[in-house]
C-alpha positions as CSV (number, residue, x, y, z in Angstrom):
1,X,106.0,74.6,94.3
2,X,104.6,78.3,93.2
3,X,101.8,79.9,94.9
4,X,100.4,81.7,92.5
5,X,98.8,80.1,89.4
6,X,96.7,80.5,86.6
7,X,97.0,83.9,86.9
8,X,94.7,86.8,84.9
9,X,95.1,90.4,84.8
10,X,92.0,92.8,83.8
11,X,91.8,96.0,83.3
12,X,95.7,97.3,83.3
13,X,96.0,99.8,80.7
14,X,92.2,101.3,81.0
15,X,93.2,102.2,84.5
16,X,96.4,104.0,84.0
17,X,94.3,106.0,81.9
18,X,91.4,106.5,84.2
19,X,93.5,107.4,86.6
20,X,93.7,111.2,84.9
21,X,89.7,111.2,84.6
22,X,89.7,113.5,88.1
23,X,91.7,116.6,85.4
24,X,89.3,116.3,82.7
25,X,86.4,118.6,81.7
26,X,85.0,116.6,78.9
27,X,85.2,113.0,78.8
28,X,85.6,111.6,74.9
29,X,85.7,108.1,74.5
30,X,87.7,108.4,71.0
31,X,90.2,109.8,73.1
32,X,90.6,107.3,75.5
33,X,90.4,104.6,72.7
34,X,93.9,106.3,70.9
35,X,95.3,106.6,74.7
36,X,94.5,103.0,75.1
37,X,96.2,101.8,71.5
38,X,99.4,103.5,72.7
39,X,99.3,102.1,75.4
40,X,99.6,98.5,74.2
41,X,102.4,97.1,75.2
42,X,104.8,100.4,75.8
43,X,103.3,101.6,78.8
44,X,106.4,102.6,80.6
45,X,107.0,105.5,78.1
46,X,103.7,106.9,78.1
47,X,102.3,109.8,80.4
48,X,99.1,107.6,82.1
49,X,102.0,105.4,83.4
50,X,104.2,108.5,84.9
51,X,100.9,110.2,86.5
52,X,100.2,106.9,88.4
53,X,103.9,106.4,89.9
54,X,103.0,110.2,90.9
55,X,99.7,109.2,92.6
56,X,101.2,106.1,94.1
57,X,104.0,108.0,96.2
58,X,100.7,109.2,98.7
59,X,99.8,106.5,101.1
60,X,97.8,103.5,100.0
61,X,95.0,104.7,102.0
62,X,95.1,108.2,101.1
63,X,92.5,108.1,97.8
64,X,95.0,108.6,95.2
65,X,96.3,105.3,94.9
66,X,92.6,104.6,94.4
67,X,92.6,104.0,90.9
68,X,94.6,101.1,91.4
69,X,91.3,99.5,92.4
70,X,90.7,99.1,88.8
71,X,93.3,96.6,88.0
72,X,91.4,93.5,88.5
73,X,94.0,90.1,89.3
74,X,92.2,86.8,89.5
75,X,94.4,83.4,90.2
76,X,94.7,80.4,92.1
77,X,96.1,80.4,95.3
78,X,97.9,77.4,97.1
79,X,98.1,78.1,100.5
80,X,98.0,75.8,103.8
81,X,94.7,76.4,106.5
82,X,97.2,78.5,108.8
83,X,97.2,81.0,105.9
84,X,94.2,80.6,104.6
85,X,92.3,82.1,107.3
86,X,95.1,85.1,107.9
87,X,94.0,85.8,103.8
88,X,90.3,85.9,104.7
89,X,90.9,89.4,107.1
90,X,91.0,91.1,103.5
91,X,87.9,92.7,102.8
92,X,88.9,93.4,99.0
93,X,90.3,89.7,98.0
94,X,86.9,87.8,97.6
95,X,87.7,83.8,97.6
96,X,85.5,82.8,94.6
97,X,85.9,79.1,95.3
98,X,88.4,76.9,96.5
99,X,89.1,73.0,97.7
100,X,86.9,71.8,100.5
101,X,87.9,69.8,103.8
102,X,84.5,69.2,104.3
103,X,83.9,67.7,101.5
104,X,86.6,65.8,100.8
105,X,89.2,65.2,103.7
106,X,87.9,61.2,103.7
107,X,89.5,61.4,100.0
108,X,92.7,63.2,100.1
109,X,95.9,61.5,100.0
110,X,96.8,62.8,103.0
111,X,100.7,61.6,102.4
112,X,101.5,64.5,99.9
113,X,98.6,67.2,101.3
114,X,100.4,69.0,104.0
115,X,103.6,71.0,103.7
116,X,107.4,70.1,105.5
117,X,106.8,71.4,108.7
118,X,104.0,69.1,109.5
119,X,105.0,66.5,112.1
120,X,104.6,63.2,109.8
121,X,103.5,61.4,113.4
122,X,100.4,64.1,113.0
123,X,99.8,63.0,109.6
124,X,99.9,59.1,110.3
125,X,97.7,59.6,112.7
126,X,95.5,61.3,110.9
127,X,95.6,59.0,108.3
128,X,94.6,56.5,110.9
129,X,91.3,58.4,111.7
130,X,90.7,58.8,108.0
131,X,91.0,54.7,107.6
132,X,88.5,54.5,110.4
133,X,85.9,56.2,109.0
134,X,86.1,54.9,105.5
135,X,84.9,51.7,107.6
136,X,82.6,52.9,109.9
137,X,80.8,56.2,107.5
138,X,80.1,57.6,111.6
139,X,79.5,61.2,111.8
140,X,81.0,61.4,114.9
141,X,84.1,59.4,113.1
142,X,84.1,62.4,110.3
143,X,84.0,64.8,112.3
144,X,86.9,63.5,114.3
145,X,88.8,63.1,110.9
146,X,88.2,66.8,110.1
147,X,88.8,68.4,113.4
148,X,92.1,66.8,113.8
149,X,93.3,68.4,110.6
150,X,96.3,70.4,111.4
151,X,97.3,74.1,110.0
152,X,99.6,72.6,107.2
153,X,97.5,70.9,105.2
154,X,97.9,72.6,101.8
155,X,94.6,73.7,99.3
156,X,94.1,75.6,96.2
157,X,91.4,78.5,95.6
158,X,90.1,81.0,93.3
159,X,90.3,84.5,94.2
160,X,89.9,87.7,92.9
161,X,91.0,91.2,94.1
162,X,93.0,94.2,92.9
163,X,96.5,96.1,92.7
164,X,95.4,98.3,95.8
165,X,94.8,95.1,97.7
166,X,97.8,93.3,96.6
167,X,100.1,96.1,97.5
168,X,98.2,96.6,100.8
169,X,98.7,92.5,101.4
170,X,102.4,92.9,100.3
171,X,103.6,95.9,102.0
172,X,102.4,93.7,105.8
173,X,103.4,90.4,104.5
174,X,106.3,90.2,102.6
175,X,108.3,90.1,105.9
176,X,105.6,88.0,107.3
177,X,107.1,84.5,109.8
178,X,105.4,82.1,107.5
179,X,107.2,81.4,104.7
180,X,104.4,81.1,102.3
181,X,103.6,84.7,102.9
182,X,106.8,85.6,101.9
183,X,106.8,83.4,98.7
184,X,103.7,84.7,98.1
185,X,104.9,88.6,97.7
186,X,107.6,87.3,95.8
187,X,105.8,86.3,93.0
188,X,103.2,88.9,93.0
189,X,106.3,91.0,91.9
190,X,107.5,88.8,89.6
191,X,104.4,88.0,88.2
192,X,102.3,90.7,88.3
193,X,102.9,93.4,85.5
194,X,104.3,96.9,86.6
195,X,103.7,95.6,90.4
196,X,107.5,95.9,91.4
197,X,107.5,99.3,89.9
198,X,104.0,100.9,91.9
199,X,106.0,99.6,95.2
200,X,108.8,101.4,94.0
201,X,106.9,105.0,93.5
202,X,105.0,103.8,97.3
203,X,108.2,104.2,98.5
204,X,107.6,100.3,100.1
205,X,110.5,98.8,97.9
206,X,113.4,100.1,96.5
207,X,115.1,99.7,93.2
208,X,118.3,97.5,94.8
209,X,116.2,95.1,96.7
210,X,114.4,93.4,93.3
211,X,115.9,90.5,92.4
C-alpha cells in the first residue's frame, strides 16, 4: 500500500525563478513571465534550475536553500498513530485534516485498520471493547475503546508543507527504524518532481543510490 496519495505540487517553476530575485535590480514581471514559458516542462536545461542546485549545496538551514520554501506539496498521508505524532514535531508540515479516532473508532473495521506488526490478540481484544460499547453507548465504555487503541492502527490525512520541509523530514528519516518512514522518503523521491536531484546538489544522496 503507498503512502503518499493524491498528491499536488504548487508553485515549482515560479520558485526556481525567484530563487535569483536576491541578484536583481529591477524586478519586471514580463520578464519572469518568458522565464516562466521556458521553463515549462524543460527545466533541467534552463539556468533558474542550475542556480538552485548551486544554492542547495549550502546547508538546509543556512538561508539559501530558502527558496525552496516556495514549492508548495499538498497530499494525503497514510500513516499509523506511532508515526503520526513523530510527523507533528514539524513546524512547517501543517496537518489540514485527517481521519479521527475520536470520532469514529466505534465504526472502523478494526480487522483491516492496523498494519502487520500489530499483535492480532491486541486487535481481537479491541474489537471486543468496541462490541461492548456499541451495546452499552457508556462513556466510560468509549473511552476504554479509544484508549486501548494501539500505535498501528493506520489513518489517512491532509497535509500541506514544502520542498525545504520535505528534504529536512527526508534527510532524518529516510534511515528512520519504522518502516513507514522509510517508505515514506522513498516516494517523496519518486514522486516528487526534481526532489531526487535537490538531495543530490545537498550532498544528502548520491547519484548511485537512486533506484
Amino acid at each position: 500500500m503507498e503512502i503518499i496519495s493524491h498528491l499536488r505540487v504548487y508553485d515549482l517553476e515560479e520558485t526556481l525563478i525567484a530563487s535569483g530575485y536576491a541578484m536583481i535590480e529591477d524586478y519586471q514581471e514580463e520578464i519572469v513571465l518568458q522565464q516562466l514559458n521556458s521553463l515549462k516542462g524543460n527545466a533541467k536545461e534552463s539556468h533558474p534550475y542550475r542556480r538552485a542546485l548551486k544554492l542547495l549545496r549550502a546547508p538546509l538551514n543556512s538561508g539559501h536553500c530558502s527558496f525552496a520554501k516556495g514549492i508548495v506539496v499538498n497530499m494525503d498521508i497514510t500513516f499509523t498513530n506511532k508515526a503520526w505524532i513523530e510527523f507533528q514535531r514539524y513546524h512547517f508540515a501543517d496537518i489540514i485534516t485527517g481521519m479521527s479516532t475520536m470520532h469514529r473508532i466505534s465504526q472502523f473495521d478494526l480487522k483491516s485498520a492496523f498494519n502487520d506488526y500489530t499483535d492480532p490478540l491486541i486487535i481481537e481484544r479491541l474489537e471486543e471493547l468496541q462490541k461492548h460499547y456499541q451495546q452499552t453507548k457508556s462513556k466510560e465504555d468509549y473511552l476504554k475503546l479509544l484508549y486501548s487503541t494501539p500505535a498501528g492502527l493506520k489513518m489517512t490525512g491532509r497535509i500541506t508543507t514544502n520542498y525545504l520541509q520535505l528534504m529536512n523530514i527526508w534527510s532524518q528519516r529516510h534511515h528512520h527504524r519504522l518502516p513507514e518512514w522509510r517508505q515514506f522518503c522513498q516516494e517523496l523521491q519518486e514522486k516528487l518532481p526534481l526532489f531526487e536531484e535537490f538531495l543530490v546538489a545537498n550532498g544528502q544522496l548520491h547519484v548511485d543510490e537512486i533506484k
